[in-house]
Structures are given as C-alpha cells and as structure tokens.
N, C-alpha and C positions, 0 to 999 in steps of 0.2 A: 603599490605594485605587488602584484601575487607572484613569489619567489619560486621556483623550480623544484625546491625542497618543499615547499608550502604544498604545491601539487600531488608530489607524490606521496608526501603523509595523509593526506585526502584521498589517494586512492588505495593507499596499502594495509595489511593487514598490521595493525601496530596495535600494543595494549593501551587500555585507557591512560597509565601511568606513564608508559614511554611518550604516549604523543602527548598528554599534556606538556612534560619537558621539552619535546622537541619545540611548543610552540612556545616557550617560556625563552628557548634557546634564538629562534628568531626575532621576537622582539626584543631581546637583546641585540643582537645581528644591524637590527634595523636604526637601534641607538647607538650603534660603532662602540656597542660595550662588547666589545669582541673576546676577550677573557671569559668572563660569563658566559657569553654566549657559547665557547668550547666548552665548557663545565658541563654547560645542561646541555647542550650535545651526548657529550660520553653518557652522564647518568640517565640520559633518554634511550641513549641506544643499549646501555647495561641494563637497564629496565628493563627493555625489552624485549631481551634474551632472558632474562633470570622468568618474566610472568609464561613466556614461554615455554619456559622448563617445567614452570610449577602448576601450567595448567594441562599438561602432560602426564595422564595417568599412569599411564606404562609405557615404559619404550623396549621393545625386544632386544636390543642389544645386553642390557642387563636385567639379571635377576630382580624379583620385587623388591627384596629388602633391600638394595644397592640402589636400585632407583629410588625412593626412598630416604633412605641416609641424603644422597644429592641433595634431595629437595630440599633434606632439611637444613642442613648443611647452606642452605639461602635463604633460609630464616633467621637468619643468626643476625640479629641485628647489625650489631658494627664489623661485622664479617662475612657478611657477604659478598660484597664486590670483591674481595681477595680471592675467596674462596670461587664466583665464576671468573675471576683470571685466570685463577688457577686449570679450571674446568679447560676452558678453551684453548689454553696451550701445551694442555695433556698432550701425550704422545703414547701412554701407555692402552690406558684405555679411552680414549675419547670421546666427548658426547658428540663432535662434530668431527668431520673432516676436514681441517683447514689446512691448505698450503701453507709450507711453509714463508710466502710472500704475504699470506695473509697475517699471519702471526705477527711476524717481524712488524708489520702497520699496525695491530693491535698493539704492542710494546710501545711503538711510538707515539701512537696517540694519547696511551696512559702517563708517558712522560708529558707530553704538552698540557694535558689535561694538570699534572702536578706544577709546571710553571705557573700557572694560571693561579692555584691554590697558596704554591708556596713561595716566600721571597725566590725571586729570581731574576736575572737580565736581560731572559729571554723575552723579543718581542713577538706578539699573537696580533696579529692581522685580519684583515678580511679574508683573505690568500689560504688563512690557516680553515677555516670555520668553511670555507666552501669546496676546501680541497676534502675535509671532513667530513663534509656531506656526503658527497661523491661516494667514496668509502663505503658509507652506511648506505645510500641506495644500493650497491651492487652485493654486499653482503649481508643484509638482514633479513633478505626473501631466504636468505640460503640457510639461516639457523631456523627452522619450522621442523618441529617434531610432531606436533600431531596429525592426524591423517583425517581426513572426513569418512571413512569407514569406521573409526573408533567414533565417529560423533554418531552418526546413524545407528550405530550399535548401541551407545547410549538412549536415544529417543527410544530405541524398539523395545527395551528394557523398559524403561517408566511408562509409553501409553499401553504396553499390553501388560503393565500391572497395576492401573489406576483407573478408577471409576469416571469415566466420561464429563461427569457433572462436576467432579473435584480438580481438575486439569488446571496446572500453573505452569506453561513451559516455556514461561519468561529467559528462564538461565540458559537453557539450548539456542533460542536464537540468538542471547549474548555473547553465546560462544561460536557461533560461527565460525566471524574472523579469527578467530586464535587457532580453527583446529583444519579451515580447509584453504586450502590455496588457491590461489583466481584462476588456475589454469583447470582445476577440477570442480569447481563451483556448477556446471553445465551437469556432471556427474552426480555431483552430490542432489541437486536439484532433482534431477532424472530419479535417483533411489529414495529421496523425499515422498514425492509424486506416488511409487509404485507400491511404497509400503502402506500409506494412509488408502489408497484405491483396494489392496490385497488384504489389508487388516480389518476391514471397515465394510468389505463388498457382500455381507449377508446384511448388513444395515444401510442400505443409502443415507438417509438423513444426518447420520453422523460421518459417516465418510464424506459427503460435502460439506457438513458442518466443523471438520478437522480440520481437513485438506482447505478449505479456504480461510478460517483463520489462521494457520500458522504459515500459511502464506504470506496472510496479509502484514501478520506482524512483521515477516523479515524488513519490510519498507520501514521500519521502523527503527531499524540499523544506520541508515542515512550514509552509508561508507557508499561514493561512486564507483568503486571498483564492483561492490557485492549487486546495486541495483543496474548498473546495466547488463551484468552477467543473468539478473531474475529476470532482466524486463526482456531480452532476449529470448529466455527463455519460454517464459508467457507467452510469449507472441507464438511458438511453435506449437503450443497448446492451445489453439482456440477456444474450443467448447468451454475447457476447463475459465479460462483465461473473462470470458465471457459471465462465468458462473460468478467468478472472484468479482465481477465490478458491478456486478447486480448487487451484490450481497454488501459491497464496500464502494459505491459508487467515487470517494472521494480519494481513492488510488487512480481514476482516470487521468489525473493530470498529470503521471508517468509517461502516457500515451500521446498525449494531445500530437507529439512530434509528428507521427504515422498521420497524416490525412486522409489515407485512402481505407486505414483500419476505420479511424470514427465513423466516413461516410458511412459504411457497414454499417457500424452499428446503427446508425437510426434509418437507414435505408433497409436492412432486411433484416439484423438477425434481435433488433428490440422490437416490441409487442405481437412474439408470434403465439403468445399463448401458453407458452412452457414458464417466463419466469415473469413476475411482475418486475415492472422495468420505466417507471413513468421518476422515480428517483433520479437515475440512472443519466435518462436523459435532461432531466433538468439539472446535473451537472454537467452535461453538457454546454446546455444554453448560460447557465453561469459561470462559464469558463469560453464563453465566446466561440464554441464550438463551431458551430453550425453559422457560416455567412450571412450577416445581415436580411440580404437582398435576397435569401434562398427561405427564409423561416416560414411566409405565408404558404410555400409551398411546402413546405417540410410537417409543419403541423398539419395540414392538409392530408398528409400521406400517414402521418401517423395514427389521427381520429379514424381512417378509414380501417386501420388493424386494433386498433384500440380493443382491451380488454375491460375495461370496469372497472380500473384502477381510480383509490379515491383517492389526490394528492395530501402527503403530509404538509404538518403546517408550515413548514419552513421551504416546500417546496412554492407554495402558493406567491409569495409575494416575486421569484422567478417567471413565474408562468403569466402572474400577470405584467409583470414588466417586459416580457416578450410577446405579448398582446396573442398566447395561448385561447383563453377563453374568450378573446373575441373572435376565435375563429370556432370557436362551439359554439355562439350563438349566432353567429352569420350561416352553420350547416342546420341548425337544430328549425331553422326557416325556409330549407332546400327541399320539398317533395321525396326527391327520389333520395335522401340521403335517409331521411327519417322513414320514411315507409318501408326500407328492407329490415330487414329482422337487428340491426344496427343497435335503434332503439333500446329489444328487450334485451341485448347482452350488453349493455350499458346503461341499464336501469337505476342503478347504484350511483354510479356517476351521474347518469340528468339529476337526479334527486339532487343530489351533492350541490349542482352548480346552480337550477331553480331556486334551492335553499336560498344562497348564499348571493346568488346576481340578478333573481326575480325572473316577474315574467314579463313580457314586453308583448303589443300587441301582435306583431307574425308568430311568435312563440303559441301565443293561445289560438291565434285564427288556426294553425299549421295541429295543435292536438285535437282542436274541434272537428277540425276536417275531417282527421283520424279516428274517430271514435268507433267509428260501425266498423271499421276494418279490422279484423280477431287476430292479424297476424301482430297486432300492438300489445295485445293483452296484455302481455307482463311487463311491460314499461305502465298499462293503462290502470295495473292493481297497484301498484308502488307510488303512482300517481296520489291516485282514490286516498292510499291511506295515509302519504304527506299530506295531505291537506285537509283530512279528517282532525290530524294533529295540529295542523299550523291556523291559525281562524285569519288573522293578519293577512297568509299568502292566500287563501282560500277567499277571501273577502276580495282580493285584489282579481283576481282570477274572475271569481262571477262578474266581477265591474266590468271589465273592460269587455267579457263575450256578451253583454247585455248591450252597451255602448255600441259594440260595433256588429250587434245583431250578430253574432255565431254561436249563441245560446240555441238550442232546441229541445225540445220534451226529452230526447233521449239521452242531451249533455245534463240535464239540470237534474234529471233523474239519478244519473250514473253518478255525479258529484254532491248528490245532496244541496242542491245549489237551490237559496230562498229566490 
C-alpha cells in the first residue's frame, strides 16, 4: 500500500539526500520499527533544509560573507544539525520566519527524535511517525530559499558564454527542483521558452536545437509534480510542442492521455512537409496509439501526404507489424494513386521498399504501363538506376514483364532489359 507521505515525496521538491531518508524512514514505518523510522524522519527533513541552504547562492536577507559563513557552518561535520537548530529558532536574525508554534514542534520533535537514540521510557508509536509526517508536509514547502529567477539567471550566464558544441547543462535541470516551486514552474518554463527563442533567434537551427533538448531533458527529472506542471505546459505550446516529439519521438507517451491531441497528430499536423515525422508516428503505432480497426485507414491517409521518408531500422519491424507496407503495395497497384506526381516525390522511398519487398506482378504490369507517361520521370530514373545496380531485382523484373507479355521495345530499351 502506497502511504500518503509516500505521495507526497513523489511529488515535492525534496533533495536527493532528504528523500532518500524519508524513504529509509518508511520502510521502517512499514516494519512497525517505529523508532527508526522517527530518526530518519528528523534527519530526512534536517537534510532537507540544510541541502536547501546550501544550494542557495545568495539570499538577500544577508550580506555574502554571512551567507557564506551559514553555509559553512553546515559543513561542519558533527555539527551541523546543531548548528541548523540553531539556525531555525533564531530570532535574531533568521533564515526563516517561523511561528513561534512552529518552533515549539521543532523542539519537540528533536526530543522524540533523542528518545528514539538515547536510553529512554518514552514510547514511539505509529501515532508519533505519522503525526510527524503531517508536520513536515505542511512546513518543508515553506523552508525554500531559492527562486527560479536566480536559476534562469544562472543558465543565461553559462549558454551566452559557452560554445554551442561544448554544452553540458546536466546540473541546471538537476537543479530545478531545489530552486523553483511548483506553483512558479508555468513561469519558469514561460522564461526558459523565451530566452532560448531571444538568444538563438538570428540562428534557427540552434534555437530548435537548444530549446528542444533542454526540454527534453527536464523529463528526465521523473518528479510528478515538475512533469505534469511541463506537460501542461507543452500542450499550450503546440508548434513548439510538436517540434520536441518529432525530434524526440519517445517523450510521446507523456501524451498518449490527450486523445484528441494524437488524432492531430497523424490526422493533420504529421507529414505536412515542414518536419520528417514517419519516427514519430511509428511511436505511435508502438504504443497502441492509433485503433486497431482505424490503421488501414489511417496509413491510407498518411501515404497520401507522405514525404519520402526512408524508415530507420528500428522503425521497420513496427511498420511491418502494423501491416504498413502492405498498404504501399496494395496503392503502388492503384492507377490513380501512382500516376499523380505521388510517385516522383517518393522516389526514395519506392526504391527503399522495391529493394527490400520486391516486385510483384501488378507492381511491374502498373510501371509498364507507366513508362511513356513523363510525369513519372523521376521515380522512372531512380528506377533505371536501382536496377542497373541490382542484376538479381533487375533479372526478376525482365522475368515476369516477359511472362506476362508487358515488356515492349520501349520498356526493354529504357531498362536495358536482355
């Protein structure tokens, strides 16, 4: 059973160290090692506040050097937890505002926490470890010192003083969650978005080439609080949004929820011409996208926009498990499908699939027929010189227009055919 604490450290912004503890703290919880389980309670949520502090450059309430000192001051090996108790029930200068009801609960949780450690009669319960929880849900959103203007000010700093080609900004999207809060993540995103478009806008190719991978990375985060706050966000962005899953097709299954977004996509906004996109859509089909009962039409509609996409290898054994290429050779036998100009802007592709799945007799009787007509040309050169190359497909080719009598002076001419 997934515990209520369990949830909400899965959605919140916690350091790697704190939520380790906290989850060391629940499986204890879960073996009624209830002692333990307060211990790494406290030291998950002290964690959590100290990596907090320290990944807080500056904090305007104090001078550098003072800010500074703090930090270090929680480096201190066996004196650090003292030293942020001390911190937190400052009154003089404080790093937080805490009521004083909140204080008083801190005190007392550091006592329980000492039961736990040290001889004592005191009994710790479930009672205690969940009443504890509680606690830390309602105040550790509240200790967050950094802002996501100091993170964005960070990133605008290192991409407008690094060479495009040497780019490592790993660390930034691991800092994320430490520096924005889920109620400003919409913002922060929005100022992501407008600096890589404004820094980048005399270069296209690198302003798409920025702005979608450090997008893509952020998925890389896996915190549910920060992706559905991105994936929200995406959606308000189409174009953009569009460009990210061309480019990264295997972030689609963020999306699959939206139904009426997918149909989009392979109903109008893939193979218009602007992005190669035949990836794209074979994650779809291997992620069950697109309805069974809907596919013979749906490839249908998309061979009809089709650009000359030649699939990669890993997309191929998709396409033919979704019986794709048996719908290219059931059109590439239709008159009116091959005789408009279809053909020569998918010349690359027939090639690709003649290659690789032959030729079949309607396939040859259907380019024979074709030959005198000039609007084929350039499917009919690409032809000529696959098979200059191939003697095996070229042999099979003459066989069968000889067989079935659609050989003529001017086909045996045009292919070199004995």
């Amino acid at each position: 059973m997934i515990l209520i604490f369990e949830e909400w450290i899965s959605r919140s912004k916690i350091s790697d160290t704190g939520e380790k503890l906290f989850k060391e703290a629940i499986i204890c919880y879960k073996a009624s090692a209830y002692k333990a389980a307060l211990v790494f309670s406290y030291l998950g949520f002290f964690n959590a506040i100290k990596d907090n502090i320290l990944y807080c450059n500056h904090y305007p309430k104090f001078k550098k050097d003072e800010w500074e000192h703090k930090q270090k001051e929680l480096l201190e090996l066996n004196q650090w937890e003292d030293n942020l108790y001390n911190f937190l029930l400052d009154t003089k200068t404080p790093i937080f505002e805490l009521t004083e009801d909140a204080k008083n609960q801190i005190v007392y949780w550091k006592n329980r926490k000492n039961d736990c450690i040290y001889p004592s009669n005191i009994t710790i319960s479930s009672a205690h470890i969940e009443t504890f929880w509680i606690f830390i849900q309602s105040y550790l959103p509240q200790l967050i010192l950094n802002s996501k203007d100091e993170l964005i000010h960070k990133i605008q700093l290192y991409f407008n003083a690094k060479n495009f080609k040497n780019m490592d900004y790993t660390y930034f999207i691991q800092e994320i969650p430490h520096y924005v809060k889920q109620e400003d993540l919409q913002d922060f995103f929005e100022d992501l978005y407008l600096f890589f478009s404004n820094t980048y806008e005399k270069n296209p190719f690198y302003e798409l080439n920025m702005k979608t991978s450090f997008f893509k990375d952020i998925f890389s985060l896996r915190k549910d609080c920060i992706l559905q706050e991105l994936i929200l966000f995406l959606r308000k962005k189409e174009s953009f949004l569009i460009e990210l899953l061309i480019t990264y097709p295997n972030i689609i299954i963020y999306f699959l929820y939206d139904k009426n977004f997918v149909q989009s996509l392979w109903q109008d906004k893939l193979f218009n011409g602007v992005y190669p996109s035949l990836n794209l859509y074979c994650h779809l089909l291997k992620y069950n996208a697109i309805p069974k009962e809907k596919l013979d039409e749906v490839h249908l509609h998309i061979l009809k926009k089709y650009n000359n996409e030649i699939p990669q290898n890993d997309c191929i054994p998709i396409l033919e498990e979704n019986n794709f290429f048996e719908k290219v050779k059931s059109n590439l036998c239709i008159q009116s499908f091959v005789y408009s100009n279809w053909a020569n802007s998918n010349k690359d592709f027939l090639i690709f699939y003649l290659d690789r799945y032959g030729f079949n007799e309607n396939i040859v009787e259907m380019i024979c027929l074709n030959l005198e007509d000039k609007v084929l040309n350039e499917f009919y050169e690409h032809l000529h010189l696959y098979l200059e190359k191939n003697k095996v497909s070229k042999d099979f080719f003459s066989q069968i227009s000889k067989d079935k009598k659609y050989i003529t002076p001017t086909i045996q001419k045009y292919f070199n055919l004995i």
